[in-house]
Structures are given as C-alpha cells and as structure tokens.
DOTORRO-434134 format. One line per field, with one value per residue: residue in three letters; x, y, z of N, C-alpha, C in turn. Coordinates in nm, 4 decimals, always signed. Layout:
% DOTORRO-434134
residu: [ALA  ...]
nx: [X  ...]
ny: [Y  ...]
nz: [Z  ...]
cax: [X  ...]
cay: [Y  ...]
caz: [Z  ...]
cx: [X  ...]
cy: [Y  ...]
cz: [Z  ...]
This chain:
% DOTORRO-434134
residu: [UNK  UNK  UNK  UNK  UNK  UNK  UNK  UNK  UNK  UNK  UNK  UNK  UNK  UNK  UNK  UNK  UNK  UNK  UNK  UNK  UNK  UNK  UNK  UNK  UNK  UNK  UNK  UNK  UNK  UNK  UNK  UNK  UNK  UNK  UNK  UNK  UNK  UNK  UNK  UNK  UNK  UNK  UNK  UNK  UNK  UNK  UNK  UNK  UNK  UNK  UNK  UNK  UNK  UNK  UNK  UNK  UNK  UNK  UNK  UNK  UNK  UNK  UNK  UNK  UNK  UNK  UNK  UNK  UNK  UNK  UNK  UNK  UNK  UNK  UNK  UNK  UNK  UNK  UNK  UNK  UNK  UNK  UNK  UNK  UNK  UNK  UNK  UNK  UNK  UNK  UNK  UNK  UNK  UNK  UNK  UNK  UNK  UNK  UNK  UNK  UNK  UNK  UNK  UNK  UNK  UNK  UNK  UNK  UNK  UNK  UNK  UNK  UNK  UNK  UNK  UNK  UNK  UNK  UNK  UNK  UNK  UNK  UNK  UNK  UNK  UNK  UNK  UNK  UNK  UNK  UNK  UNK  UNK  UNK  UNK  UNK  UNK  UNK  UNK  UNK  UNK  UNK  UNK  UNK  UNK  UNK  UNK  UNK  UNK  UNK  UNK  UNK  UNK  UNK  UNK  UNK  UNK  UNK  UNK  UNK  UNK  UNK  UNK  UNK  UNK  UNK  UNK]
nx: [+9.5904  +9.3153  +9.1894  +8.8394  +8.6797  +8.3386  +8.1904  +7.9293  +7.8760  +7.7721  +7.7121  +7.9082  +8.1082  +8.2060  +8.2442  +8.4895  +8.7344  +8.6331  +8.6424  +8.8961  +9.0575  +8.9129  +9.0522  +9.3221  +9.3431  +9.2771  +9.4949  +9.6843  +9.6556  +9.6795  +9.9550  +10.0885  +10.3201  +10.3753  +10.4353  +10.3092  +10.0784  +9.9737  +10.0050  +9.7979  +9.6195  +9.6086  +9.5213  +9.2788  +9.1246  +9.1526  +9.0076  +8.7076  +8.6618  +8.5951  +8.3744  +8.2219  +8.1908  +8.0977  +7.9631  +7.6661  +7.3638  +7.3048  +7.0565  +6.8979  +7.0194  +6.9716  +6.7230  +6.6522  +6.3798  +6.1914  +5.9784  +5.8195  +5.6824  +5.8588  +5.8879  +6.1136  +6.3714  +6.2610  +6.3552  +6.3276  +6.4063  +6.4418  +6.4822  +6.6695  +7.0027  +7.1775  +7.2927  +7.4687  +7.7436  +8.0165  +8.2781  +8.5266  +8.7426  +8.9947  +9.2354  +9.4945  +9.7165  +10.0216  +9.8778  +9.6466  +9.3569  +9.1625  +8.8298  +8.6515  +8.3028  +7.9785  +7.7127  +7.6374  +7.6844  +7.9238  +8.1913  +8.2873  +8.2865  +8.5660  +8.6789  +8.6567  +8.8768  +9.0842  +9.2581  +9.5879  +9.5997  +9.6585  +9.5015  +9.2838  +9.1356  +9.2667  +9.3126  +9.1656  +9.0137  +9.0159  +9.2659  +9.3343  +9.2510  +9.4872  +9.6773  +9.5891  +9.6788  +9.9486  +10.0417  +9.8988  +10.0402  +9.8622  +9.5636  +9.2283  +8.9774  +8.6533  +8.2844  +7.9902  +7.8005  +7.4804  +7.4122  +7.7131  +8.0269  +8.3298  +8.6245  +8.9280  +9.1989  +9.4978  +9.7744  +10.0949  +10.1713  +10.3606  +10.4914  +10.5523  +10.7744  +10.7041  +10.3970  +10.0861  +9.9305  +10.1355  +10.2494]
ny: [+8.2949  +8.5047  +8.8247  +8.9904  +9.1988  +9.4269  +9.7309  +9.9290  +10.2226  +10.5506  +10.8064  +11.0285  +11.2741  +11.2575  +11.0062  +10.8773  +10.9604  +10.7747  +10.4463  +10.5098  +10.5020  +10.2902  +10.0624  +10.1185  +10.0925  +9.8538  +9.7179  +9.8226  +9.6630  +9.4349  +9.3974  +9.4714  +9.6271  +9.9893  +10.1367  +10.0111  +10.0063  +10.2306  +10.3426  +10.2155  +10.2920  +10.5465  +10.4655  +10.3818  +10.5658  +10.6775  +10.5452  +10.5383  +10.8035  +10.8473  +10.7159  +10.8866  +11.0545  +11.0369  +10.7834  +10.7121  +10.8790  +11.2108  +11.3064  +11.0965  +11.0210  +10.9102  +11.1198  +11.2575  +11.2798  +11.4847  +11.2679  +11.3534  +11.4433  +11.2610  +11.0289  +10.8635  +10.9787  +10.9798  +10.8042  +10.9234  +10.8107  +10.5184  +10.2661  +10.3156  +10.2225  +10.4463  +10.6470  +10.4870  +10.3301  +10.0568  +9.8999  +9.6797  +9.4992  +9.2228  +9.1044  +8.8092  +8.5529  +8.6486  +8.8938  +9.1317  +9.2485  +9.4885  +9.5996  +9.8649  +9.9643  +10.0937  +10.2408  +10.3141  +10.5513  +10.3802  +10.2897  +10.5170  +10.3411  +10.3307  +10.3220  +10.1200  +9.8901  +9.5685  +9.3937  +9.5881  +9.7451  +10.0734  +10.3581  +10.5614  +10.7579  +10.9253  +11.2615  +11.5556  +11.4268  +11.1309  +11.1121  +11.0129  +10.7435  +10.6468  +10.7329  +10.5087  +10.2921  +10.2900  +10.2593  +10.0031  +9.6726  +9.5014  +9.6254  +9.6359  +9.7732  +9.8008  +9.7457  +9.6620  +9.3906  +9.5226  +9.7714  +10.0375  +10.0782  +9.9279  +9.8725  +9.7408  +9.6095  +9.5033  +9.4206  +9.3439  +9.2201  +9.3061  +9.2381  +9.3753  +9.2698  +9.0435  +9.0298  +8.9963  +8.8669  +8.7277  +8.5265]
nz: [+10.8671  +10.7566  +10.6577  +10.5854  +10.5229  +10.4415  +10.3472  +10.3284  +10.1516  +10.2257  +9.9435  +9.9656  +10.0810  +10.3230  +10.3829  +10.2450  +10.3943  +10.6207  +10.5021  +10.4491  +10.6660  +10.8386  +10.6857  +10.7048  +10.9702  +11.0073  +10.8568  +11.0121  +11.2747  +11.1894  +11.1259  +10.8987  +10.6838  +10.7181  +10.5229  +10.2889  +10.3876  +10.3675  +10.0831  +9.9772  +10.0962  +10.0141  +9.7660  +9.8020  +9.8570  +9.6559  +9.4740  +9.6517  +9.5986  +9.3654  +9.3135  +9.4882  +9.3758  +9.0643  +9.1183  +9.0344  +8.9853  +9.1086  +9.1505  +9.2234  +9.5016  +9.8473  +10.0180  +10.3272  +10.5550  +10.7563  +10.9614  +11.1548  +11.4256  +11.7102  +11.5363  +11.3575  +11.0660  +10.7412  +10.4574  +10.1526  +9.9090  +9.9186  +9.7706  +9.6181  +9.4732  +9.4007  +9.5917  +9.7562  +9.7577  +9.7251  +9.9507  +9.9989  +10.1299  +10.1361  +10.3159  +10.2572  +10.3301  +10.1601  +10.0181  +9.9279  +9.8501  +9.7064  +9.6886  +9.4467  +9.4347  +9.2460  +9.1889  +8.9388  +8.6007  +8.5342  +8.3334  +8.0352  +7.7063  +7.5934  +7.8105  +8.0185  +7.9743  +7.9237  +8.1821  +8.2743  +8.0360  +7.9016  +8.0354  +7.8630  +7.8847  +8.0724  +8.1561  +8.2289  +8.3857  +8.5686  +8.6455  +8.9232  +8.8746  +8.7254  +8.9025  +9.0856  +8.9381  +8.9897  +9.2209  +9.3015  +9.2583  +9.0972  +8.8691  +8.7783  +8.6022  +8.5341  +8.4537  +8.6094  +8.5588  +8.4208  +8.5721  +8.6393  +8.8094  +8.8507  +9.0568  +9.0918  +9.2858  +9.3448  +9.6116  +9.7020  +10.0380  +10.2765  +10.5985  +10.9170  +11.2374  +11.3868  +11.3277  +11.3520  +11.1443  +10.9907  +10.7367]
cax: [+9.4672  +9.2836  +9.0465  +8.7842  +8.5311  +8.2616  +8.1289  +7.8392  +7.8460  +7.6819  +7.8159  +7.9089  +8.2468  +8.2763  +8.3148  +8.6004  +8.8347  +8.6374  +8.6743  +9.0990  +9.0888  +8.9176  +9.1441  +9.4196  +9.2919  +9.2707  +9.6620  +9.7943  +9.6211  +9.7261  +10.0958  +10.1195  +10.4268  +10.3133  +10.4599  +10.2477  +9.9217  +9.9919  +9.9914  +9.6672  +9.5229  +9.5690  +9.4853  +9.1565  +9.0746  +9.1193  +8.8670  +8.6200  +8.6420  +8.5560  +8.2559  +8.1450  +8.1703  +8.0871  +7.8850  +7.5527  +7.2595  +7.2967  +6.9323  +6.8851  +7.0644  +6.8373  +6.7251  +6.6179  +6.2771  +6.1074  +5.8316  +5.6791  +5.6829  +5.8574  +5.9336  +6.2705  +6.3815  +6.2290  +6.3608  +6.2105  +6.4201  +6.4877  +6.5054  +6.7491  +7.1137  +7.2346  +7.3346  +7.5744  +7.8854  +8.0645  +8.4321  +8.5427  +8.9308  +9.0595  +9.3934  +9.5654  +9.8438  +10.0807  +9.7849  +9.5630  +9.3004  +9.0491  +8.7495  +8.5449  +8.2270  +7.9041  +7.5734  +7.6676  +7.6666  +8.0363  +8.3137  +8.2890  +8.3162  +8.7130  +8.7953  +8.6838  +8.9589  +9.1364  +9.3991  +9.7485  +9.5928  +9.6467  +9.3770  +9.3387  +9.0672  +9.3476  +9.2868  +9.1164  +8.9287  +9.0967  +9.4241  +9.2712  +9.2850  +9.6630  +9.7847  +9.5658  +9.7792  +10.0886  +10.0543  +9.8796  +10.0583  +9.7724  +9.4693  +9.1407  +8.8990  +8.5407  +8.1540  +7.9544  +7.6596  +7.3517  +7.4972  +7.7689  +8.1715  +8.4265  +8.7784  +8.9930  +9.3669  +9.5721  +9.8899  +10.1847  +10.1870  +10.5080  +10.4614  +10.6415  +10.8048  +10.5679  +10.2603  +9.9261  +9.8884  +10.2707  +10.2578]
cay: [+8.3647  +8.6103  +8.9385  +9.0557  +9.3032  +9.5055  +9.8500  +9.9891  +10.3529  +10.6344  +10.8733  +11.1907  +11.3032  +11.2382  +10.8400  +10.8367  +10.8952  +10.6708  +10.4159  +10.5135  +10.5271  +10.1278  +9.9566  +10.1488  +10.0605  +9.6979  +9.6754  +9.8494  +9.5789  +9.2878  +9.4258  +9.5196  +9.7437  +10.0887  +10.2170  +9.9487  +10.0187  +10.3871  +10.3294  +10.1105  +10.4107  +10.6397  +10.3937  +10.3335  +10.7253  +10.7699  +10.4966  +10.5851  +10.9509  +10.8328  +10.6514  +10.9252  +11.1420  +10.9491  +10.6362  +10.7257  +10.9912  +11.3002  +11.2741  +10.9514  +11.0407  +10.9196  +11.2317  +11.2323  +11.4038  +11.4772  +11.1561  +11.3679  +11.4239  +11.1101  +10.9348  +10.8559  +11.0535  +10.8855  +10.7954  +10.9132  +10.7187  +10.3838  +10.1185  +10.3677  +10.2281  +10.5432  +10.6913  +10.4647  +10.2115  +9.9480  +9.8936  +9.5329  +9.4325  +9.0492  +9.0549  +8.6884  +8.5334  +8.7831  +8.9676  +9.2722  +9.2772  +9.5891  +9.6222  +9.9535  +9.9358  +10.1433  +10.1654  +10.4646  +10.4767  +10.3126  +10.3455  +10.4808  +10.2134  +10.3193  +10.3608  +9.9872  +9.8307  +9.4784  +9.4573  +9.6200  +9.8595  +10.2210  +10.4053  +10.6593  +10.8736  +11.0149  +11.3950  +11.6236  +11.3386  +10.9644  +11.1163  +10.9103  +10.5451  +10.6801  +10.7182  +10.3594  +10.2227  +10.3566  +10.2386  +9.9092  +9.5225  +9.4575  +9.7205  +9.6064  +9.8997  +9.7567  +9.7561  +9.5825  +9.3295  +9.5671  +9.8739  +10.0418  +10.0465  +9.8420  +9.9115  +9.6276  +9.6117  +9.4146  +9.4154  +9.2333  +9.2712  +9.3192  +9.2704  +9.3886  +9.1870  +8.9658  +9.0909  +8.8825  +8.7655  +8.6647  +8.4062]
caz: [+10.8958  +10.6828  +10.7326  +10.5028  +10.5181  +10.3221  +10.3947  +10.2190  +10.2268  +10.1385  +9.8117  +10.1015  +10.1094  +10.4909  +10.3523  +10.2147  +10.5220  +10.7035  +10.4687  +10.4756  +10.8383  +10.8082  +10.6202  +10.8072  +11.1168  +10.9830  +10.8453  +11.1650  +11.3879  +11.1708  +11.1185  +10.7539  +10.6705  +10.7141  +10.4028  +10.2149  +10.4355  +10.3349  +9.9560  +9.9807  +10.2030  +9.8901  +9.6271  +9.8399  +9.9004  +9.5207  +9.4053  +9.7066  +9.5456  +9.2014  +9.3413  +9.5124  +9.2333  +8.9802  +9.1079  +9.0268  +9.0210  +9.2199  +9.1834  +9.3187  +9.6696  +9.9568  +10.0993  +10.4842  +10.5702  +10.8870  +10.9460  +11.2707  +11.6140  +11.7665  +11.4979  +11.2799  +10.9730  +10.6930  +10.3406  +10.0188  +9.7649  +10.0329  +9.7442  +9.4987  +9.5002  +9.3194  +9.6606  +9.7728  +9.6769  +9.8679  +9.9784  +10.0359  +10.1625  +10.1430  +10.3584  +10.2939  +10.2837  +10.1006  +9.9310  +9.9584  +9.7558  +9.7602  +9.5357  +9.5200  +9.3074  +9.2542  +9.0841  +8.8132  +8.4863  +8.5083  +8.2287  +7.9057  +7.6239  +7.5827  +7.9602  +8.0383  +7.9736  +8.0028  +8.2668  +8.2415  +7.9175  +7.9688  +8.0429  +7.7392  +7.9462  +8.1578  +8.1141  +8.3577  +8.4727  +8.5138  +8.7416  +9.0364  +8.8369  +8.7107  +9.0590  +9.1208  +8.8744  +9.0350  +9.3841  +9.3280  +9.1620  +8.9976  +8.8682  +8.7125  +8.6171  +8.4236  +8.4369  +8.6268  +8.4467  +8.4314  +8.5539  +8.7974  +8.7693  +8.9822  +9.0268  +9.1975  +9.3005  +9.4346  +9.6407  +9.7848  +10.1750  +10.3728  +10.7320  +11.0055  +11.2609  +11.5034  +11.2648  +11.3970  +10.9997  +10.8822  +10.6665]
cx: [+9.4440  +9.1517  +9.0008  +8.7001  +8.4909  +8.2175  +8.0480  +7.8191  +7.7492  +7.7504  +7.8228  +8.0694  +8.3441  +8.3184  +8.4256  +8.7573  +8.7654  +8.6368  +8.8495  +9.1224  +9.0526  +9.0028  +9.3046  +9.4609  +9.3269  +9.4072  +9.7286  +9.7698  +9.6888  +9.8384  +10.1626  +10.2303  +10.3162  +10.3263  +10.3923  +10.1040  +9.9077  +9.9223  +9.8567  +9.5721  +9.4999  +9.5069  +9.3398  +9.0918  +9.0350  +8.9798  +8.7535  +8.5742  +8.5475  +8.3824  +8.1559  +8.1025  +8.1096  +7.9623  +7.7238  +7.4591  +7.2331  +7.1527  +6.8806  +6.9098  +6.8957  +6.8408  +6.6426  +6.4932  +6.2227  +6.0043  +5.7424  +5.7449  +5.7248  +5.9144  +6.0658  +6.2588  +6.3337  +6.3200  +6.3075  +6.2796  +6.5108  +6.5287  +6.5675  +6.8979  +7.1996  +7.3073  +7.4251  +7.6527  +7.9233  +8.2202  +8.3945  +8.6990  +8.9095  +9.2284  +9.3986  +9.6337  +9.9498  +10.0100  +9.7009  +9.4424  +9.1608  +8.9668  +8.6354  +8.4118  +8.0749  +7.8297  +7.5563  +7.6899  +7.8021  +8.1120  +8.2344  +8.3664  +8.5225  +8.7929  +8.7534  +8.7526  +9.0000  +9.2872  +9.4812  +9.7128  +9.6073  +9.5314  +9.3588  +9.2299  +9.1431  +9.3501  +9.2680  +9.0642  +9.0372  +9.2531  +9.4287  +9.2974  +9.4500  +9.7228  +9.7468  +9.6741  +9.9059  +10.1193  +9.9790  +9.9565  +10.0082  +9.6811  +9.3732  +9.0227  +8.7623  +8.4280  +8.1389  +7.8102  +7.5098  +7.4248  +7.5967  +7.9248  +8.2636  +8.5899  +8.8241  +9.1461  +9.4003  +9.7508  +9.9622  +10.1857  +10.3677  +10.4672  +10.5354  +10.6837  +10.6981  +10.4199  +10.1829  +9.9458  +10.0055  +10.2030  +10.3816]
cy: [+8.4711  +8.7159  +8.9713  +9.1377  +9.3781  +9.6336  +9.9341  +10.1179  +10.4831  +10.7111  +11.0559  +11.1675  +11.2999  +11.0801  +10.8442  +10.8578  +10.8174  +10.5145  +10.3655  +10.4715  +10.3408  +10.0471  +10.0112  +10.1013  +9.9092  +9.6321  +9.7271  +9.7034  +9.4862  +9.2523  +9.4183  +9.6408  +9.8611  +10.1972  +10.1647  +9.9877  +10.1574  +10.3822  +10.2518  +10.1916  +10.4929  +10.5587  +10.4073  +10.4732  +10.7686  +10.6897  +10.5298  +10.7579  +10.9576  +10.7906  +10.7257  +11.0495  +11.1019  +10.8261  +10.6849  +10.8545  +11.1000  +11.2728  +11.1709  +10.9698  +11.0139  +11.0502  +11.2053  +11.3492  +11.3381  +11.3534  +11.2457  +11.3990  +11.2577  +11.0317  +10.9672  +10.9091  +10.9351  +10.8870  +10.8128  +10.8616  +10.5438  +10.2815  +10.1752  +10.3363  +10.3322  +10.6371  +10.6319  +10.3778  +10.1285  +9.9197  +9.7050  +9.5157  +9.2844  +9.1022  +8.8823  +8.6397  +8.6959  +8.8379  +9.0526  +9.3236  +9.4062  +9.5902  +9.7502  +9.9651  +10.0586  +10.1390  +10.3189  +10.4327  +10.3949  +10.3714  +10.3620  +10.3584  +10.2410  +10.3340  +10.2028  +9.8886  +9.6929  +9.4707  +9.5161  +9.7048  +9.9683  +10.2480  +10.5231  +10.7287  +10.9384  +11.1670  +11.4580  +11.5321  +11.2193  +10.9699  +10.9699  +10.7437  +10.5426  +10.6035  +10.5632  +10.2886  +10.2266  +10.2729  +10.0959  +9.8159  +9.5288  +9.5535  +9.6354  +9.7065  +9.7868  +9.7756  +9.6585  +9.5281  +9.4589  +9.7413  +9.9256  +10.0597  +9.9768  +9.8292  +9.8317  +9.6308  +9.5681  +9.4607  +9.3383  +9.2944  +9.2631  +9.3206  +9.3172  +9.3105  +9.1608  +9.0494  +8.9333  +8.8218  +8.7035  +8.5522  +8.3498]
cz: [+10.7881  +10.7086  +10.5915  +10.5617  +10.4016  +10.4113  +10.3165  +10.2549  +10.1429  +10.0236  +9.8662  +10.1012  +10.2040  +10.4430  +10.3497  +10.2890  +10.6017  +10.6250  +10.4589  +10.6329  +10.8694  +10.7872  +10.6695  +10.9328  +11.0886  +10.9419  +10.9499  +11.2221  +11.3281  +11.1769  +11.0022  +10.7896  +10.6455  +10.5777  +10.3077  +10.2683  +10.3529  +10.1618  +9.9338  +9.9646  +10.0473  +9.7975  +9.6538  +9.8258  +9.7403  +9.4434  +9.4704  +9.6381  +9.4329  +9.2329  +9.4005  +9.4243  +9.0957  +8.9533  +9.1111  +9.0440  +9.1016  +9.2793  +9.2789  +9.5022  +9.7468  +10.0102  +10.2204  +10.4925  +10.6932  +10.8878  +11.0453  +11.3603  +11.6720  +11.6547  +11.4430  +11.1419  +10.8425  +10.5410  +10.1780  +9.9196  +9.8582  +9.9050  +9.6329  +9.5756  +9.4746  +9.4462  +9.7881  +9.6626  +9.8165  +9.8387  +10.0503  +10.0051  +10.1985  +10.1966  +10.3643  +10.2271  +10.2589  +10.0532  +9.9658  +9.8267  +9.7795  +9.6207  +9.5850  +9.4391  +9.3532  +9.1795  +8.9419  +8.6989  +8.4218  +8.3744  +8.1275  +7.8507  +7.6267  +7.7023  +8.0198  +7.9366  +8.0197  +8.1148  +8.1848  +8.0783  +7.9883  +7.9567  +7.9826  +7.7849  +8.0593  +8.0778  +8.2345  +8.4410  +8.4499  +8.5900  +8.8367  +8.9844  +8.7821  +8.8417  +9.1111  +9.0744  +8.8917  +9.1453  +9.4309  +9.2110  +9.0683  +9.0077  +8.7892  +8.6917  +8.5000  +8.4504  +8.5435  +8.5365  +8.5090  +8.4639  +8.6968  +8.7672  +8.8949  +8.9459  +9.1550  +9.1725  +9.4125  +9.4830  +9.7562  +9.9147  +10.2053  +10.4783  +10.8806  +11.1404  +11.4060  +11.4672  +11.3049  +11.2936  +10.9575  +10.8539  +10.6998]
C-alpha cells in the first residue's frame, strides 16, 4: 500500500507546523520509525520555511477585504500564485519522497544545482537546504519551467513493528 497527498498552502508562518504536524500525523498512523518521521518533520519545516520566505512576492499575497454586510471576505489578488506553495508526500514501499515547490523567483543561477553538488550559496541564507541535505538520502534543489523553485528529498523508511504499510 501507499499514501500520497498534496497541500496547497498559503506563504503565513502558521503553515509550516501544520504542514509538520501532516506528514507526522501521516507516518505515526502508517507506522514509520519515529526517529525517521522526526528527521522528515525537520527537513519538511525547513523547505516549507524557505517557501514561505522566499516563494514569491510579498506583494502579491492575497489580501482579504470586507465584500459587505452578509457577505464573505473577498479576494483582491484571487488569480496571483505568489501567495502560496504546495507540499506533496509519496509514502511507498521503503521510500519517502517529499517535494516542496513555489511560484518565486526560485534559485539563483549558482544555487540550482544538479543532484549531490554542494550548494555554494550556504552563507547567511541556504542553512535550511544544508540541514536538508543532512537529514534526507537523496536532495534535489532546482527551478521550476517558467518560474518558482522546488526542493525534493527522498528517504529510506524504517517501520516499526506491525506498521499498517511494511513492506
């Protein structure tokens, strides 16, 4: 058996534990080792961070305005992606794949990188894809076509004993 999900969220600082708290929620239930869900949890908290820092246009943010008496708060930038990103987990088999992506102006030219390169914008900024690279198998940091950045990593599960998913 295998679980995926997506979660499109907004670029607000309350995300990114509910995001952790998700995919937490989602390796407790299945019966992922907790010391592996753990390390995921951070890996996930640090790219959700980046994304909300990062992924796009302060400007842009939908902002919420009164419509009236009675009605629902309305949207004045409804068809601008610049104010969120999206989280998406693949648990299967042995594997854990998380991808976090957004609509910003993504990597500089020397911080997209092919796998397994260092990442030579580690400085004040760039800790966050470090520690990625620490705590996930596999890291992939790059662009997306048109614009945006997407940071994917993978890792080996461990499950604990009578886990819903063993393989």
């Amino acid at each position: 058996m295998s679980i995926w999900w997506s979660l499109h969220l907004r670029r607000e600082a309350a995300s990114v534990p509910l995001a952790r708290r998700f995919l937490l929620g989602t390796m407790e239930t299945a019966g992922v080792d907790p010391d592996i869900s753990f390390d995921l949890s951070v890996a996930l908290s640090e790219a959700c961070a980046n994304a909300v820092e990062h992924g796009g246009e302060r400007s842009g943010l939908v902002e919420r305005r009164d419509a009236g008496p009675g009605r629902p708060l309305a949207d004045s930038h409804a068809d601008s992606d610049s104010g969120q990103y999206r989280v998406t987990a693949y648990l299967d088999g042995e594997m854990c794949r998380i991808e976090v992506s957004d609509s910003g102006p993504g990597f500089p030219a020397r911080c997209a990188l092919p796998p397994a390169a260092p990442v030579p914008c580690v400085a004040e900024s760039g800790r966050g894809l470090d520690l990625i690279e620490q705590l996930a198998d596999h890291v992939q940091f790059g662009n997306r076509p048109g614009r945006g950045a997407v940071v994917s990593f993978d890792k080996v599960l461990k499950w604990r004993e009578g886990a819903l998913l063993m393989v």
